[in-house]
C-alpha positions as CSV (number, residue, x, y, z in Angstrom):
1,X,77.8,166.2,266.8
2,X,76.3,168.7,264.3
3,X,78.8,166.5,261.4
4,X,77.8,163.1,262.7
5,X,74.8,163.5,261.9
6,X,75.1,165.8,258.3
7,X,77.4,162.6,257.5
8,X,74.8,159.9,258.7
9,X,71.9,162.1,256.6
10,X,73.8,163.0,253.9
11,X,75.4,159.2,253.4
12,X,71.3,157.9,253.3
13,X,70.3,160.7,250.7
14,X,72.8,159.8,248.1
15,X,72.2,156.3,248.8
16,X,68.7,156.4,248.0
17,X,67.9,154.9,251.6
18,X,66.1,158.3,251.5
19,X,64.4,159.0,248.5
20,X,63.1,162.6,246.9
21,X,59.9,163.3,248.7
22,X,60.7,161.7,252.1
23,X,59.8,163.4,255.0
24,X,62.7,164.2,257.7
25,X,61.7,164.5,261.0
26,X,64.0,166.1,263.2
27,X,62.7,164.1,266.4
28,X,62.8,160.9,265.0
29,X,66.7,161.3,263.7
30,X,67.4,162.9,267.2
31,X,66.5,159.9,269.2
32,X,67.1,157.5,266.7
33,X,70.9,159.0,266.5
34,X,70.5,159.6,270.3
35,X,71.3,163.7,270.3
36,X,69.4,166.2,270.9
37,X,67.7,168.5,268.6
38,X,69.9,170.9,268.0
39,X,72.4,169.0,266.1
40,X,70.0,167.8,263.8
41,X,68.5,171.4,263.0
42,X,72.3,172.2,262.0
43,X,72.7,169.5,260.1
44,X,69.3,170.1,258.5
45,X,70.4,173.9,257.3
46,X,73.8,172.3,256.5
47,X,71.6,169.8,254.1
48,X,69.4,172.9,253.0
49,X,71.9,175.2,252.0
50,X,73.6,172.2,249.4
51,X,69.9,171.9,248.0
52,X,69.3,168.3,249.4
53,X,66.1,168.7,251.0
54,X,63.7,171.4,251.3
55,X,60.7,172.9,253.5
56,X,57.5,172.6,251.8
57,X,54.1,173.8,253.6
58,X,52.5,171.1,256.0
59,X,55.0,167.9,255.0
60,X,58.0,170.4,256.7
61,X,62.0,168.8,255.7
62,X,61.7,166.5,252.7
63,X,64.9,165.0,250.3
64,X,64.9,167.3,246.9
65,X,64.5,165.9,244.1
66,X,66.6,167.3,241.2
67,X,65.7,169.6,238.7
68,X,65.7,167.8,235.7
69,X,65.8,170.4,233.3
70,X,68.5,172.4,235.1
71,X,70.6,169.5,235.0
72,X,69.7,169.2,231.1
73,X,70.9,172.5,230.8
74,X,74.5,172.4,232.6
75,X,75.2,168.8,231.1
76,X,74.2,170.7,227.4
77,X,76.8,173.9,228.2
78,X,79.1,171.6,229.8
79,X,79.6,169.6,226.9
80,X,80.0,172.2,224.5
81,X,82.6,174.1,227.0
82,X,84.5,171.1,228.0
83,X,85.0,169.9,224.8
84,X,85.9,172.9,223.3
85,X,88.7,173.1,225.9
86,X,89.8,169.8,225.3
87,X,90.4,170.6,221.1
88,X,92.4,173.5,222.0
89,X,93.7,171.9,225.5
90,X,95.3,168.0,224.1
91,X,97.5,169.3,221.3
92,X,99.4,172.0,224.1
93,X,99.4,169.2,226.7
94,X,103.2,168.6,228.2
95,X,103.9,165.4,229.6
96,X,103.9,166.2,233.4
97,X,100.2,167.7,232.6
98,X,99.5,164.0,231.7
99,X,101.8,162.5,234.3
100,X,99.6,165.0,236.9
101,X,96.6,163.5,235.4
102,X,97.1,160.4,235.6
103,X,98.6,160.0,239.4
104,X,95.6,161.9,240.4
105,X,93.3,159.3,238.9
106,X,95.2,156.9,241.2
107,X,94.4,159.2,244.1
108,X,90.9,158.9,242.9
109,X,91.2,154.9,243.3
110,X,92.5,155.2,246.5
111,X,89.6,158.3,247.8
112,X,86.4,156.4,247.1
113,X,87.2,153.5,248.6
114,X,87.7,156.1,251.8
115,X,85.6,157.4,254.7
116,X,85.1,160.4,253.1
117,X,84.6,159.1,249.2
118,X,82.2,162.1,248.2
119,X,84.4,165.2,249.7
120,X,87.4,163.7,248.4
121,X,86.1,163.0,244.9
122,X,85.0,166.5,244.1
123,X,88.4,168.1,245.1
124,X,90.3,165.6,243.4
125,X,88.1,165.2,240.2
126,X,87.9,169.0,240.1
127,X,92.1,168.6,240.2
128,X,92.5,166.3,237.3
129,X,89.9,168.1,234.5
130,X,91.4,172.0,235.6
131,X,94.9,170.2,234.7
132,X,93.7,169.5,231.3
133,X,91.7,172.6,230.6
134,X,94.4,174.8,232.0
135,X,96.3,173.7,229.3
136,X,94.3,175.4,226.8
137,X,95.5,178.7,227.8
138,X,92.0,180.7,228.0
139,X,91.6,182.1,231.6
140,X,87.6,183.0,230.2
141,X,87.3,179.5,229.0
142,X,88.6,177.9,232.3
143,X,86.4,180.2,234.7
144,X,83.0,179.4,232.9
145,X,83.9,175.7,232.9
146,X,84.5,176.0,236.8
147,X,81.8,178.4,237.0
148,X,79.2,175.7,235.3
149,X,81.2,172.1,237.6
150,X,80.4,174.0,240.5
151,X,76.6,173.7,239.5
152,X,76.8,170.2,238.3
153,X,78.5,169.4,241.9
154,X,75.2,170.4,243.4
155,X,73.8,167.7,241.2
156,X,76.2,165.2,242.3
157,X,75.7,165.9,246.2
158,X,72.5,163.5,245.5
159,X,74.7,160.9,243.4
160,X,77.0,158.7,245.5
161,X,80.3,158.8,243.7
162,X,81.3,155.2,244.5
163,X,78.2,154.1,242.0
164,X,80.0,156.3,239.1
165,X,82.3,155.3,236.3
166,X,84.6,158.7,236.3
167,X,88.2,156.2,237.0
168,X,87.1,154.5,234.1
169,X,86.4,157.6,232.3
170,X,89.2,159.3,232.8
171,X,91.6,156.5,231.7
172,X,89.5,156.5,228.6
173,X,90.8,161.1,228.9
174,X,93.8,160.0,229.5
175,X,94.5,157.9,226.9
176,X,93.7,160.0,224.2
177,X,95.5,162.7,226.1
178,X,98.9,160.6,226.1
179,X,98.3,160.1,222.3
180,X,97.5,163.7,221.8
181,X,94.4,162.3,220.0
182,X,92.0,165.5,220.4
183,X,89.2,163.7,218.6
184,X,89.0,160.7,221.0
185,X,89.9,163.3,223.9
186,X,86.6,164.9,222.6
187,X,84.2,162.1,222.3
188,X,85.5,160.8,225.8
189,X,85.1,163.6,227.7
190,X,81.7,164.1,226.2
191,X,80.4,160.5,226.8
192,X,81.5,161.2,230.8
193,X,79.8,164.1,231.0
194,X,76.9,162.4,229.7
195,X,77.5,159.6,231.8
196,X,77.6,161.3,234.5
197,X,74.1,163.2,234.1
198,X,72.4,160.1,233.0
199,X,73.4,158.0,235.8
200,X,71.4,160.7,238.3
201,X,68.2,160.7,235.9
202,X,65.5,158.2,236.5
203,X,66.0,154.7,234.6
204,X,64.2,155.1,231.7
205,X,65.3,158.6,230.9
206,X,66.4,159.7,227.4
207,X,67.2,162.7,226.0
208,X,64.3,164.8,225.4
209,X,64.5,165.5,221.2
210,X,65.5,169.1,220.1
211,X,66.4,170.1,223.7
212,X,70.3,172.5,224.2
213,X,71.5,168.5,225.6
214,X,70.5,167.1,222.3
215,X,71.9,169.7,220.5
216,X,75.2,169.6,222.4
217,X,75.6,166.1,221.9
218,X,75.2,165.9,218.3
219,X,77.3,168.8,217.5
220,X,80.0,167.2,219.7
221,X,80.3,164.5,216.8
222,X,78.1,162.1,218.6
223,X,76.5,159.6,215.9
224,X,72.9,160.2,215.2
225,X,71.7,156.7,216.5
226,X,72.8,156.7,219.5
227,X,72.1,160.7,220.2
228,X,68.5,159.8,219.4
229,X,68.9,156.5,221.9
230,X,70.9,158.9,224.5
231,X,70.3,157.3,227.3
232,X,70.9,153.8,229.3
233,X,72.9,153.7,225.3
234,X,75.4,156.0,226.1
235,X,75.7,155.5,229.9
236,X,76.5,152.2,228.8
């Protein structure tokens, strides 16, 4: 009972049904859901513990919002990890690693169309960028890339995947993968990553000026124009 109603909660966070700042109350989902009390406190710690709501004094649970700079940050070191894995990674590539690649995009088709689109995503996404990175050959490289997705999947858990452009992405990976274009391998995997972050920022977000994201794109050989315009620009 404890997972019907993480699932139900959960499913009208990332929808925005419940926006940051709502209160929860654990009464009304109770009776409202028709369960007791204690299910709903599980689910609640369940919620908690992935940083999707939070205790604050007299207003008790209410959605999180996201930290904004945080998520700055990750996208900034993301980008300048990911696409130095990708320079190395595309030239060393064999053809099953893109024939792996590519049939796990199709599994990522058929997953968010599924019951359980979010938990599927994140295993299989994870699946299809290691296979690329792995390819680079740097065990130090691959565990601070994992070590800085994991964080950017805590972003994500507020971000329903079936809104996203990742299939559509990674064709765009996989192409340049198949040609063994690093360049275009780069500039793709640094406009999804981008994507990505500016499709859980508020709508008239930019790029804050001098900031490590800034700095990251430009120095990924993104073109000044639209670096300065980051923003509903590049999420396009």
């Amino acid at each position: 009972m404890a997972d019907t109603v993480f699932d139900r909660l959960h499913e009208r966070i990332v929808t925005g049904e419940l926006a940051p700042g709502d209160r929860i109350d654990p009464t009304e989902v109770a009776e409202s859901l028709g369960v007791s009390r204690t299910p709903v406190r599980e689910a609640i710690l369940r919620l908690e513990g992935q940083g999707l709501v939070e205790r604050l004094p007299y207003r008790g649970v209410v959605v999180a919002g996201i930290d904004q700079t945080a998520a700055e940050d990750v996208a900034a070191m993301r980008i300048h990890l990911e696409t130095l894995a990708v320079r190395t990674a595309v030239p060393r590539l064999t053809d099953d690693d893109v024939a792996r690649m590519r049939r796990i995009n199709d599994e990522i088709r058929d997953a968010v169309r599924g019951a359980d689109a979010q938990n599927s995503f994140r295993s299989l996404n994870r699946a299809f960028h290691e296979t690329l990175y792995r390819a680079a050959g740097s065990d130090t490289l691959l565990r601070l890339v994992q070590d800085l997705s994991a964080q950017a999947e805590r972003f994500r858990l507020h971000f329903d995947v079936r809104q996203g452009r990742a299939i559509e992405d990674h064709d765009r990976i996989l192409d340049a993968c198949d040609a063994r274009d690093p360049v275009a391998a780069v500039a793709a995997t640094r406009d999804h990553i981008l994507g990505a972050h500016l499709l859980m920022m508020p709508e008239n977000y930019t790029v804050p000026p001098g900031s490590a994201l800034d700095v990251a794109l430009r120095e990924s050989g993104m073109p000044a124009t639209t670096a300065d315009g980051a923003g509903r620009v590049a999420a396009g």
